[in-house]
C-alpha positions as CSV (number, residue, x, y, z in Angstrom):
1,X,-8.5,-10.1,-83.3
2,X,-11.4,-12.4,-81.7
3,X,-9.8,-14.1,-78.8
4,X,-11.5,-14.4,-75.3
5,X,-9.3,-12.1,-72.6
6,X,-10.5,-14.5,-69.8
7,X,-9.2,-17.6,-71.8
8,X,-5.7,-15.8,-72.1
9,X,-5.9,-15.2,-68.9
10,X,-6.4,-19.2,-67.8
11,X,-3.9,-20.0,-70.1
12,X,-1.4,-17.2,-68.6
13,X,-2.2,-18.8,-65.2
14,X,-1.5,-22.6,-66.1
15,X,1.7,-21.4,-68.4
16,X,2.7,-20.1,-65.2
17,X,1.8,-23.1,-63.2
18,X,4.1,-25.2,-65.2
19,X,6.7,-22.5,-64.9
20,X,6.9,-22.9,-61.2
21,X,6.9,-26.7,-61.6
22,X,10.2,-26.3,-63.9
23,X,12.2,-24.4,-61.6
24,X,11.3,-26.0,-58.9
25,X,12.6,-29.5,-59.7
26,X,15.6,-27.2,-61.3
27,X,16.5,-26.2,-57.8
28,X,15.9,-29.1,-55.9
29,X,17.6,-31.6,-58.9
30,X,20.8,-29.6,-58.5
31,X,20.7,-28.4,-55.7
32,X,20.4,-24.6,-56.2
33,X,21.0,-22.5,-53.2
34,X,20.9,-19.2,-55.6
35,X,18.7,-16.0,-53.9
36,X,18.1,-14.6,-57.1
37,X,16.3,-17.9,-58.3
38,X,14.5,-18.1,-55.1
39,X,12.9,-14.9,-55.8
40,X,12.2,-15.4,-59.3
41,X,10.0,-18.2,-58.3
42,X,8.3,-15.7,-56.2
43,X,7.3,-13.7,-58.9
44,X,5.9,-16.3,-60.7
45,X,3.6,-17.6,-58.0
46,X,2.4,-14.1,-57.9
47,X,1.5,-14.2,-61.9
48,X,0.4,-17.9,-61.4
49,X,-2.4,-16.2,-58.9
50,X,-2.3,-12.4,-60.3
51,X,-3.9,-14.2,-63.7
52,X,-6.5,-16.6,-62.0
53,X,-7.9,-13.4,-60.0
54,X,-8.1,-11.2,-63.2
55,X,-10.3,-14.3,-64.8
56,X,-12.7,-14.3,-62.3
57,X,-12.3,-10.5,-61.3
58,X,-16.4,-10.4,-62.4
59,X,-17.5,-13.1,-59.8
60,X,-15.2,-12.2,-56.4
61,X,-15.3,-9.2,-54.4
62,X,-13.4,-5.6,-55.8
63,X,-10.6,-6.0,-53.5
64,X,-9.5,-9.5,-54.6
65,X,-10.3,-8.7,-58.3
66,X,-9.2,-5.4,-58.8
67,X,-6.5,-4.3,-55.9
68,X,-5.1,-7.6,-55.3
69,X,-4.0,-9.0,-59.4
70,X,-2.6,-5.5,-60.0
71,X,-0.5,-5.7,-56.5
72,X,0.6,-8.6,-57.3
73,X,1.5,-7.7,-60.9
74,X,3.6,-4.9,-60.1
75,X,5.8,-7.2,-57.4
76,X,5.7,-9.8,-59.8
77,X,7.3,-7.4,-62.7
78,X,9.8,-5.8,-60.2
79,X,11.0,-9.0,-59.2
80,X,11.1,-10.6,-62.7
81,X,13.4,-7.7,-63.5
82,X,15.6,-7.0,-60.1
83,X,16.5,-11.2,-60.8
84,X,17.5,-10.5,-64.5
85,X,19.6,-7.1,-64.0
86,X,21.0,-8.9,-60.6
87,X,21.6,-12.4,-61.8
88,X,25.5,-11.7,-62.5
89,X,26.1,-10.1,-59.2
90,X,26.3,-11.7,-55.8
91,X,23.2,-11.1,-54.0
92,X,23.1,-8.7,-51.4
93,X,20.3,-8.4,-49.2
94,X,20.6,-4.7,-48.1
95,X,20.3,-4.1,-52.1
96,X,17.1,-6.2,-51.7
97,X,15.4,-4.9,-48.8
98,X,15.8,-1.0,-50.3
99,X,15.2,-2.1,-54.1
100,X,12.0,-3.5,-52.8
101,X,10.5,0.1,-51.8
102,X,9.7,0.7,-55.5
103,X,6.7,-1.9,-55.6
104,X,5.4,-0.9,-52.4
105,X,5.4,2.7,-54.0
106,X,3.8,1.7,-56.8
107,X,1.3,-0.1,-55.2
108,X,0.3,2.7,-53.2
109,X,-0.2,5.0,-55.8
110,X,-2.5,2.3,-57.5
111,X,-4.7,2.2,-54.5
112,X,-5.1,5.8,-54.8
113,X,-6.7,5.0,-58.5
114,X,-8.3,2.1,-57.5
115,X,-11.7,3.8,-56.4
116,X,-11.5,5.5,-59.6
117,X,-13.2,4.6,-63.6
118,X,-11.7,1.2,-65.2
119,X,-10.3,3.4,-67.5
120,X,-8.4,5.6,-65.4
121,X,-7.0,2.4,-63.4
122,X,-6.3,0.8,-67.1
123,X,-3.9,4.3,-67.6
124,X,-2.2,4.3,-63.9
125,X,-1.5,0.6,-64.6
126,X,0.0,1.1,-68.0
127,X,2.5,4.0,-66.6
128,X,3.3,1.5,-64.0
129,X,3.8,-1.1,-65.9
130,X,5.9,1.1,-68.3
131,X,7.8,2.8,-66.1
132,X,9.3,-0.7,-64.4
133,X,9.9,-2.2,-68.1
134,X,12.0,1.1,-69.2
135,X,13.8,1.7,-65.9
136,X,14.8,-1.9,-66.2
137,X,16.2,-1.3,-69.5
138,X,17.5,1.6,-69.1
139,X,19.4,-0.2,-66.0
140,X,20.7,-3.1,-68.1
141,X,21.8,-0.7,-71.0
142,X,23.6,1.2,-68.6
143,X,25.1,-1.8,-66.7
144,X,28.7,-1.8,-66.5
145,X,29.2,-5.9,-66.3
146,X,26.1,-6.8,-67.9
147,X,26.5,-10.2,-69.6
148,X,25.4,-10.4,-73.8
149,X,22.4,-12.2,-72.7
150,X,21.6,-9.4,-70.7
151,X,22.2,-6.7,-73.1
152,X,19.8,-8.5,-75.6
153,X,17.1,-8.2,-72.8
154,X,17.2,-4.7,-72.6
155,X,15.8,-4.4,-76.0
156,X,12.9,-5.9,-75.1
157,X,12.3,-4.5,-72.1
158,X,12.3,-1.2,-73.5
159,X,9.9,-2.6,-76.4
160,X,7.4,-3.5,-73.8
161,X,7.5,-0.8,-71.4
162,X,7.1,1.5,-75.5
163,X,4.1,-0.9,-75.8
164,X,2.4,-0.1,-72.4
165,X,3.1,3.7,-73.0
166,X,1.1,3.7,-76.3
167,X,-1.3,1.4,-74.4
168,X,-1.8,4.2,-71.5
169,X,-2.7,6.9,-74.0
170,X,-4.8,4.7,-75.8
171,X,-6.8,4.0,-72.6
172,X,-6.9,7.8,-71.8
173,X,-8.4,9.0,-75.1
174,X,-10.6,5.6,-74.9
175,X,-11.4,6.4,-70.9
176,X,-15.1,6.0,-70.8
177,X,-15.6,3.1,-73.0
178,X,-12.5,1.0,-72.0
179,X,-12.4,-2.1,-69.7
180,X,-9.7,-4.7,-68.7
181,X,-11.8,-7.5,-70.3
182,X,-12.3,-5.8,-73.8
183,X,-11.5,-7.8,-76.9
184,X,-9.3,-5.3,-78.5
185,X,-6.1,-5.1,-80.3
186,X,-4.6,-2.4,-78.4
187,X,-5.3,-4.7,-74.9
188,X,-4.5,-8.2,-76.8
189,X,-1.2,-7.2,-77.7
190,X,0.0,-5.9,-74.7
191,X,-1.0,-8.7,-73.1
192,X,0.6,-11.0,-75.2
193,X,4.0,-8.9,-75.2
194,X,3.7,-9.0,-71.1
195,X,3.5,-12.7,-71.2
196,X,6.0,-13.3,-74.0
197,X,8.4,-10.8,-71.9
198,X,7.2,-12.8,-68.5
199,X,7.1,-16.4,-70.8
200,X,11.1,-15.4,-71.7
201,X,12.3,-14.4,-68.5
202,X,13.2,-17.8,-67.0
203,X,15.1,-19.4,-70.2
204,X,16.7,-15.8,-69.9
205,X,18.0,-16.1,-66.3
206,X,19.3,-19.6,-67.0
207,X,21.3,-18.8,-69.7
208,X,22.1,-15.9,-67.6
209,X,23.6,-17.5,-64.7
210,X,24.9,-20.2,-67.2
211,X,27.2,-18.1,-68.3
212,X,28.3,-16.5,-65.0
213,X,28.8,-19.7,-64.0
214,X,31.1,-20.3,-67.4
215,X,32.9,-17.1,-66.3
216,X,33.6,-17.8,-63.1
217,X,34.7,-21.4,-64.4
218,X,37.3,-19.6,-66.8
219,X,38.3,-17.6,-63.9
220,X,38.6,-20.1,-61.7
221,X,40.8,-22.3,-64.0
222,X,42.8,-19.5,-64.9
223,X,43.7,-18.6,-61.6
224,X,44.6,-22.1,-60.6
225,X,47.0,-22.5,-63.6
226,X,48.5,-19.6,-62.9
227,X,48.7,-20.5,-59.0
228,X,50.4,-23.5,-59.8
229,X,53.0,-21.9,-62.4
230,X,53.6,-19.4,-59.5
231,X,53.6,-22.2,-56.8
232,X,56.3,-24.3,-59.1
233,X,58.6,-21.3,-59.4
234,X,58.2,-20.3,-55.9
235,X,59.6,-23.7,-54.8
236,X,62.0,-24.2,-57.4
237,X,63.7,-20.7,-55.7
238,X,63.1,-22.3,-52.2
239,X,65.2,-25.7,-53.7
240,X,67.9,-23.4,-54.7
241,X,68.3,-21.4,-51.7
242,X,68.1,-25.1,-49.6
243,X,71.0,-26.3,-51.7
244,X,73.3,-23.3,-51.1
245,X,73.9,-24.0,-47.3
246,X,73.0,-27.7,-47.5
247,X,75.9,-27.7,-50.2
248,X,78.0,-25.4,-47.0
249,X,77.5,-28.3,-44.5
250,X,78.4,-31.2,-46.7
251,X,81.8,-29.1,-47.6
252,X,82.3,-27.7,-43.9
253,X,81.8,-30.9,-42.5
254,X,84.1,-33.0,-44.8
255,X,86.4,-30.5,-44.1
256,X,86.5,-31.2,-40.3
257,X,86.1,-34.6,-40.7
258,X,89.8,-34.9,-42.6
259,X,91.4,-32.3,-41.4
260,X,90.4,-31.8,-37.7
261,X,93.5,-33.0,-36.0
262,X,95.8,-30.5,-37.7
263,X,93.3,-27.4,-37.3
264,X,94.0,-25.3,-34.1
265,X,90.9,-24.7,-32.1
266,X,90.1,-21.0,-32.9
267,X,89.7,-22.3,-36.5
268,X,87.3,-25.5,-35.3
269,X,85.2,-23.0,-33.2
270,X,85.2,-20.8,-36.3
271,X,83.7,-23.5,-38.5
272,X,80.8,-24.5,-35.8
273,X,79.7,-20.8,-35.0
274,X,79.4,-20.9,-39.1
275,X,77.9,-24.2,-39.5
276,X,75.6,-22.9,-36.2
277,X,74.2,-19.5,-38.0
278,X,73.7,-21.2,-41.5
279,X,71.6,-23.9,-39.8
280,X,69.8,-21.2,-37.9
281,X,68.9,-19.6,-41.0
282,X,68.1,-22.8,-42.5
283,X,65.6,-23.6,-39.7
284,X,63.9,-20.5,-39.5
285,X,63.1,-20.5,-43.5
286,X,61.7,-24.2,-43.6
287,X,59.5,-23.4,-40.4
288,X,58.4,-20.3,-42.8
289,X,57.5,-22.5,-45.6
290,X,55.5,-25.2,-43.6
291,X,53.8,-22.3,-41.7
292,X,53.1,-20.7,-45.1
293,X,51.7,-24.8,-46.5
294,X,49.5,-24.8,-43.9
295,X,48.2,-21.7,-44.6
296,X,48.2,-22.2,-48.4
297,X,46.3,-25.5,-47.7
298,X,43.7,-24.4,-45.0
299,X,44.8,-26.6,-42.7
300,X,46.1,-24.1,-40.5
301,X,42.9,-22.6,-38.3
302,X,42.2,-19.1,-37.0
303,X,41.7,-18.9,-33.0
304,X,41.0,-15.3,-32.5
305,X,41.7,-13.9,-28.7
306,X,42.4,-10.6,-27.1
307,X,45.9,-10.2,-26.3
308,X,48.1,-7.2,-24.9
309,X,51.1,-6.1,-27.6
310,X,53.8,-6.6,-24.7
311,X,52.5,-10.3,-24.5
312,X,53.6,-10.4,-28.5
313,X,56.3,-7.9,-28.5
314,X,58.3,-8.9,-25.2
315,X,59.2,-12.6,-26.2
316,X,60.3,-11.7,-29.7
317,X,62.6,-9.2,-28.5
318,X,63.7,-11.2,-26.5
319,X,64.7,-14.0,-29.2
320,X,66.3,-11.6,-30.9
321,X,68.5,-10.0,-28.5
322,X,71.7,-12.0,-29.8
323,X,71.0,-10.9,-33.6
324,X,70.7,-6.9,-32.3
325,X,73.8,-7.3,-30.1
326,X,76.2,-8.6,-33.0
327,X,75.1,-6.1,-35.6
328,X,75.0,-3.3,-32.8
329,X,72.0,-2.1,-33.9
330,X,70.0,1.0,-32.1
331,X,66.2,-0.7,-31.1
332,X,64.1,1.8,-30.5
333,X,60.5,0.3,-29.2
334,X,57.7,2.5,-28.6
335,X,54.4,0.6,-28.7
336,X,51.9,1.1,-26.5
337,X,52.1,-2.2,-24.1
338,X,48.6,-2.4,-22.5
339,X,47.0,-2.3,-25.6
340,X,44.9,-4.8,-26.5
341,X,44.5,-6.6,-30.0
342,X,42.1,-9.0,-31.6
343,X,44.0,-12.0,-32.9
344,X,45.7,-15.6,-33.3
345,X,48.6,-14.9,-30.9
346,X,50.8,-17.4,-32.3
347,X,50.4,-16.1,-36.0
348,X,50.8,-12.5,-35.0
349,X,53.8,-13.4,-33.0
350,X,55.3,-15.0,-36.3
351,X,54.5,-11.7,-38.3
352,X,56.4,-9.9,-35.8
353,X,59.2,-12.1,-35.5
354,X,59.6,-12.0,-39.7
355,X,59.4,-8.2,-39.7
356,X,61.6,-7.7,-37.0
357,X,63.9,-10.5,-38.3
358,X,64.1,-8.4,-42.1
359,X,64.6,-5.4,-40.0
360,X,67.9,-7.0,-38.9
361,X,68.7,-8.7,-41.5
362,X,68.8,-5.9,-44.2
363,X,70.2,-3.0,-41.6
364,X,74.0,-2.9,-41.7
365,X,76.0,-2.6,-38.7
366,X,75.5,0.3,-36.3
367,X,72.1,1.0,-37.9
368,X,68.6,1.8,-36.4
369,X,65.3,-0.3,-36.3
370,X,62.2,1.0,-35.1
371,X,59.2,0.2,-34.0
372,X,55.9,2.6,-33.4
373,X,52.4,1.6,-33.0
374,X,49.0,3.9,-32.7
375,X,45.6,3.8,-32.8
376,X,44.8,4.7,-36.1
377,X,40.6,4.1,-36.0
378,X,38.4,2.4,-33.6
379,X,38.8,-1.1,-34.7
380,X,42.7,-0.8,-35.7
381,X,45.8,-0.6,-34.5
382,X,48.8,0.3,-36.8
383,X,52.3,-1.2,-36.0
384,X,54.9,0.1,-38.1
385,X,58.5,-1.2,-38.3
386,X,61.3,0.9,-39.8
387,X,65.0,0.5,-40.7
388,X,67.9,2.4,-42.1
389,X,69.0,-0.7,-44.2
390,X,69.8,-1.5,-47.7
391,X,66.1,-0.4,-49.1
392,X,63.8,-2.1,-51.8
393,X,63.9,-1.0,-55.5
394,X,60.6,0.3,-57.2
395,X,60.0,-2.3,-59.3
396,X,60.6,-5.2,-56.4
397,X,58.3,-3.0,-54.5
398,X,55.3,-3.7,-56.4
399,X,55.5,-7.8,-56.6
400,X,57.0,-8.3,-53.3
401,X,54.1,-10.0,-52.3
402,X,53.8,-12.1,-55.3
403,X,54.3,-15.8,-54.8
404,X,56.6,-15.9,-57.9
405,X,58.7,-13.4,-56.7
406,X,62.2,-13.7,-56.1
407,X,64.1,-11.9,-53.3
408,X,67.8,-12.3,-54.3
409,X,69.5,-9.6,-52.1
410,X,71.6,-10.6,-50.0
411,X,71.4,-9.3,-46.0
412,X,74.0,-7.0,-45.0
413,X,76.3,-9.9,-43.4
414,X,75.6,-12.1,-46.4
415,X,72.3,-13.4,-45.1
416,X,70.2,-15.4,-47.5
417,X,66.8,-14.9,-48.3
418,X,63.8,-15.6,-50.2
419,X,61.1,-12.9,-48.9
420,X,59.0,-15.9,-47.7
421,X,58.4,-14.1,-44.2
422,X,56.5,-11.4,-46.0
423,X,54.6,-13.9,-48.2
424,X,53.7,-15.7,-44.7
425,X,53.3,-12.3,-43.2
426,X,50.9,-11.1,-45.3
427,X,48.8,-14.4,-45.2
428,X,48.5,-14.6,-41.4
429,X,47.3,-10.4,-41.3
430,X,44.7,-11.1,-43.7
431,X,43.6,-14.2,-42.0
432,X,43.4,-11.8,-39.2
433,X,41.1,-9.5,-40.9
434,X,44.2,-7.2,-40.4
435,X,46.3,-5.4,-44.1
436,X,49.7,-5.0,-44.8
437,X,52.2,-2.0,-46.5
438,X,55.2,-1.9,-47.2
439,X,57.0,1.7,-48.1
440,X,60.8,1.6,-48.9
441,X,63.9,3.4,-50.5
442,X,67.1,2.2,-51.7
443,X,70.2,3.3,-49.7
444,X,67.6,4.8,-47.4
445,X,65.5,2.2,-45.6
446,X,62.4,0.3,-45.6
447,X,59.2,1.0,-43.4
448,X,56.9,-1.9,-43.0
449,X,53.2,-1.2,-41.2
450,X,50.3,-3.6,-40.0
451,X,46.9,-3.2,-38.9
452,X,45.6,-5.6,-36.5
453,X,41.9,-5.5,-35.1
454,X,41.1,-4.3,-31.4
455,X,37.9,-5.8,-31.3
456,X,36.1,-8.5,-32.9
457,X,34.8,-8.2,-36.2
């Protein structure tokens, strides 16, 4: 095969050149602010200059034409291959900073054969070269969420990284009469594999994040159809549990509007301490569903401050004396009360008042409620709150959280409810960097616990 080494390598350098051009006005046309690309463009600025070095390696000094190309070829290879494997993953930059060790390694051990006969540095490369190609495949065969694109790679990874092995023990039974610039098959096809490989790479990675992009797309589209389904049911239950007392009111108030002079007084009091409760209850759901719109919509904002759990605790309590007192339900409170927590006072406030308010609502007369919190870590506190009411079934117990999910049990004096307080709940903890758990058994009682930070985050 007659063809000049130092003309494929010019025409590896300019193919690179244009390359760099591509990508760039890729990333600046729409506006790409992807890592992985960014470093991909890195490797190729290396080739771009790895290529021009080795052309002229016979005119410049050893360092520049020897150490230099074949530094910058192994970075440029690990990077061509860390952006393919990586280009369906969110980049990470810890990944980054300890994936980049293996070049730096490599490189090393290169310098060590640097000093050394052309041949000898024509086998150390080769390994090299070999060893990144079938790690790389081996990597992307093994790959759990590898993309098809990806999978096809691998092949030829492992096809050129087979190419350089041959090529390595060809240059050590060849040692004393092989050089970089020899017109031979062996070199000329392994050359032109580690371009076509090199040549590939960026169509690959396009198609690549193409179809995460695609994926994420389908995701995305999936999950917002289903969020809307779930969204339409979820007020279609709030409707119908609007109606019920709405539907009380109009007949209550009829009622006393006709028939008011011929009721005695106990009865008229009767109607108003009912009409009272039910618009109560009414109240306190739709200021639960505009505090859980704003959330929903990202309106509401997070304002993060340190604040003692008797500041939280003492006021709720407090509000809720009157709904204790009627049920005569045992309160038992043992929270530590200088503690401090990390968090939007008002939304943690509203988590406590919903628990507490469940606590009551599902506990029948007589019953106990209480409330414990510890330290469980550094950064956490854990608040638990635990009745001895009516309990959750198993299978309510894993959707409860759901938006479509419909909480249809009735409190232990009749109370509506829809389980929007632990929808809301759960939103404001995890806006809070806090989590939520629920434990619960019929007949037996429920246990609801919260983590909230102590510190900032």
């Amino acid at each position: 095969m007659n063809i000049d080494v130092h003309t494929l390598f010019y025409i590896f350098s300019l193919g690179k050149y244009l390359i760099i051009f591509f990508l760039s006005v890729y990333v600046i046309f729409y506006n790409v602010k992807n890592p992985i690309l960014y470093i991909f463009i890195i490797s190729k600025i290396l080739y771009a200059f790895l290529w021009i070095l080795l052309a002229l390696r016979d005119n410049i000094p050893w360092f520049y034409g020897v150490v230099l190309p074949n530094t910058f070829l192994i970075f440029a290879i690990f990077l061509d291959l860390y952006s393919i494997i990586n280009a369906n993953k969110k980049f990470a930059i810890n990944h980054f900073k300890r994936s980049i060790t293996i070049p730096v390694v490599l490189s090393i051990v290169f310098l060590f054969a640097g000093n050394l006969h052309e041949g000898t540095r024509i086998v150390v490369m080769s390994i090299i070269i070999a060893f990144l190609y079938i790690a790389g495949s081996l990597l992307l065969i093994f790959k759990k969420d590898k993309t098809k694109i990806q999978e096809l790679v691998s092949f030829l990874c492992f096809l050129i990284g087979l190419t350089f092995v041959f090529r390595s023990f060809w240059a050590y039974f060849q040692e004393s009469s092989v050089i970089l610039n020899i017109n031979n098959n062996v070199q000329i096809i392994s050359y032109l594999l580690l371009i076509i490989g090199s040549f590939s790479f960026p169509m690959i990675l396009l198609l690549i994040l193409k179809e995460v992009e695609e994926k994420e797309i389908k995701i995305k589209n999936e999950t917002l159809i289903q969020s809307n389904k779930n969204k339409t049911n979820f007020f279609a239950i709030i409707a119908h549990d609007l109606k019920g007392p709405l539907g009380t009111y109009t007949q209550m108030i009829e009622l006393l509007i006709n028939r008011h002079k011929e009721m005695p007084a106990s009865k008229i009091e009767e109607f108003l301490v009912k009409l009272h409760n039910s618009s109560k209850q009414t109240f306190h759901l739709l200021e639960n569903l505009l505090q859980w719109s704003r959330a929903e919509s990202g309106t509401i904002k997070v304002h993060p401050e340190y604040v003692q759990l008797k500041n939280i605790f003492n006021p709720v309590i407090l509000l809720m004396k009157n709904s204790i007192s009627i049920k005569n339900l045992s309160l038992e409170v043992h929270i530590q009360e200088e503690a401090t927590v990390y968090c939007d006072y008002n939304m943690i406030m509203t988590v406590v008042r919903n628990l507490i308010s469940n606590a009551i609502k599902f506990t029948p007369n007589n019953g106990k409620i209480i409330i414990t919190s510890n330290i469980n870590t550094e950064n956490y506190i854990e608040i638990s709150f635990e009745d001895s009411g009516v309990g959750i079934s198993k299978e309510n117990l894993k959707t409860i959280f759901d938006l479509n999910f419909n909480s249809n049990t009735k409190g232990t004096n009749n109370e509506s409810g829809t389980g929007l307080g632990l929808k809301l709940a759960k939103e404001y903890i995890e806006k809070n960097n806090g989590f939520i758990g629920i434990e619960s058994e019929v007949n037996v009682g429920t246990k609801v616990w919260i983590q909230i930070p102590t510190t900032e985050l």
